[in-house]
N, C-alpha and C positions, 0 to 999 in steps of 0.2 A: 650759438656757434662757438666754437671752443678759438682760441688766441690764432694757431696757429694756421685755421683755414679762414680765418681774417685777414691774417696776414701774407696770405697765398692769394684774396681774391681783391684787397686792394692794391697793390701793390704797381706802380704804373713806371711808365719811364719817363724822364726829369732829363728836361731840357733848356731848362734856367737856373743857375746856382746862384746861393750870396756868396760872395768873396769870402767871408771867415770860413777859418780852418774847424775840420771838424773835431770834438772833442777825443781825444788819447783812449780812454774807456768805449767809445763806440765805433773806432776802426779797430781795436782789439777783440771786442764782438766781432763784427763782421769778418775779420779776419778768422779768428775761431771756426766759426760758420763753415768759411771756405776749406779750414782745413779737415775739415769733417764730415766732406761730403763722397760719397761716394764712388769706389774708381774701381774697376775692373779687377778682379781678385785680390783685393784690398791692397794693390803694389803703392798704390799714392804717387801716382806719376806724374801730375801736375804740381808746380811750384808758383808761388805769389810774389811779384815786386812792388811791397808800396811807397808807391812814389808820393811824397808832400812837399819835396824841395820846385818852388817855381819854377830855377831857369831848367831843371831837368822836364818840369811839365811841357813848359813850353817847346822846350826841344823836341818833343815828343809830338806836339801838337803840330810842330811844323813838320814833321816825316807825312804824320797821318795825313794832313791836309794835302801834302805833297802828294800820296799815293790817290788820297780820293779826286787831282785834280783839279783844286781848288785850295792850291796853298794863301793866300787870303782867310777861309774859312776859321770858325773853331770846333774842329769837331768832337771837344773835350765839353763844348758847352760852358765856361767858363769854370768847372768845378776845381776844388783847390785838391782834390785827392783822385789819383789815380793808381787801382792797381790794375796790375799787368799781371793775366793768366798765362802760363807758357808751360809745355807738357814734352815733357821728354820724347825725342824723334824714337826711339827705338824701344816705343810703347803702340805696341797696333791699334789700341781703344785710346789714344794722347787727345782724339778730339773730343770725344764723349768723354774722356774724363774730365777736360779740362771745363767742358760746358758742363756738367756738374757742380763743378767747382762754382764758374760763374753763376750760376743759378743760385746757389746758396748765399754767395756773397749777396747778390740783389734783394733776394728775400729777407737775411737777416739786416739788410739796412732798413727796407722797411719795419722790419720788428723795433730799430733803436731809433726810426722816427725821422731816415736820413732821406734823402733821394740819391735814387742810382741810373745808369744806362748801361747796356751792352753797347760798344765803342770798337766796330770790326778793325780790318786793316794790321792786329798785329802780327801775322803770318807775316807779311811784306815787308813792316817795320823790322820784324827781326832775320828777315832773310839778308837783310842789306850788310854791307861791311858798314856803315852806321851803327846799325842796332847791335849787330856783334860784338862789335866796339863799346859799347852801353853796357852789354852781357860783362862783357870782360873787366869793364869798368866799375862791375857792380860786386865781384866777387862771385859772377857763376858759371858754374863747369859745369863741363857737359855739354850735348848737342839738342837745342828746344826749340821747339816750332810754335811761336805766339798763338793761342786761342782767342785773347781779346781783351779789352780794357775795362772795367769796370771802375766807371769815374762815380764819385760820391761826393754830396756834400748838402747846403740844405737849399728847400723848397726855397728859389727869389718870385716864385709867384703859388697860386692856390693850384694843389694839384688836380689834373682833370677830372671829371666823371669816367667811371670805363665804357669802352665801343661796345654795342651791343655784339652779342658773339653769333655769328653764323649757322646758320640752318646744316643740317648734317655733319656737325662736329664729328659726331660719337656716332659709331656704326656697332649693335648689339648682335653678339652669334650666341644664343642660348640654348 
């Protein structure tokens, strides 16, 4: 099987992080990744925020927990890097692009060996005069509606087997 459908078929979600920062050279991959993924007449209407400063993680982690309800929670899973997908409002494909996006960043983390999760909630995070605030705070213009968080960092535990996959996935018209 050739690298890259290896890396499409293990590839799981990570729900444990170690504390260490992930290496410079492999959120520069993954970030690449993201920026070359796919978007709806190639306009590239999604942009990436990577966050690795703590108290901004944290800040972030208490929006999310706040929106899921369970400000208590961590629904970053402890990881030390977060990016933040967000897709231009005045893109009609912003969500499909944007989950392009994410999909790539996840895939290429497992290519450089990292763990990753899709991390919902940033539509709401950035709806708020909060997150705007954050937007403004970070240098971006513009009007952008969050697609989602894609936290990275490494395996704190062995990652699982995959679930066996469901009877009638694929439906054939030939």
């Amino acid at each position: 099987m050739n690298e890259a459908m290896n890396v499409l078929l293990q590839r799981r979600s990570c729900r444990n992080y170690k504390p260490e920062q992930i290496k410079e050279e492999e959120l520069q991959a993954v970030l690449q990744a993201g920026v070359y993924a796919p978007t709806a007449g190639g306009r590239q209407s999604p942009i990436i925020v990577a966050v690795q400063d703590k108290d901004t993680i944290d800040q972030l982690r208490q929006m999310n927990a706040q929106i899921m309800g369970n400000p208590e929670a961590d629904p970053f899973y402890g990881a030390p890097t977060v990016l933040i997908v967000l897709a231009d409002l005045n893109s009609a494909n912003r969500v499909y692009d944007g989950s392009c996006v994410m999909d790539n960043l996840m895939n290429a983390a497992e290519a450089v060996g990292l763990g990753s999760c899709w991390i919902h909630r940033a539509k709401q995070e950035f709806e708020s005069d909060e997150g705007k605030a954050l937007l403004k705070k970070w240098g971006v213009e513009g009007e952008y509606e969050g697609v989602g968080h894609c936290v990275l960092g490494y395996w704190a535990e062995e990652k699982p087997a995959p679930a066996p996959r469901k009877d009638g996935y694929v439906y054939y018209v030939r």
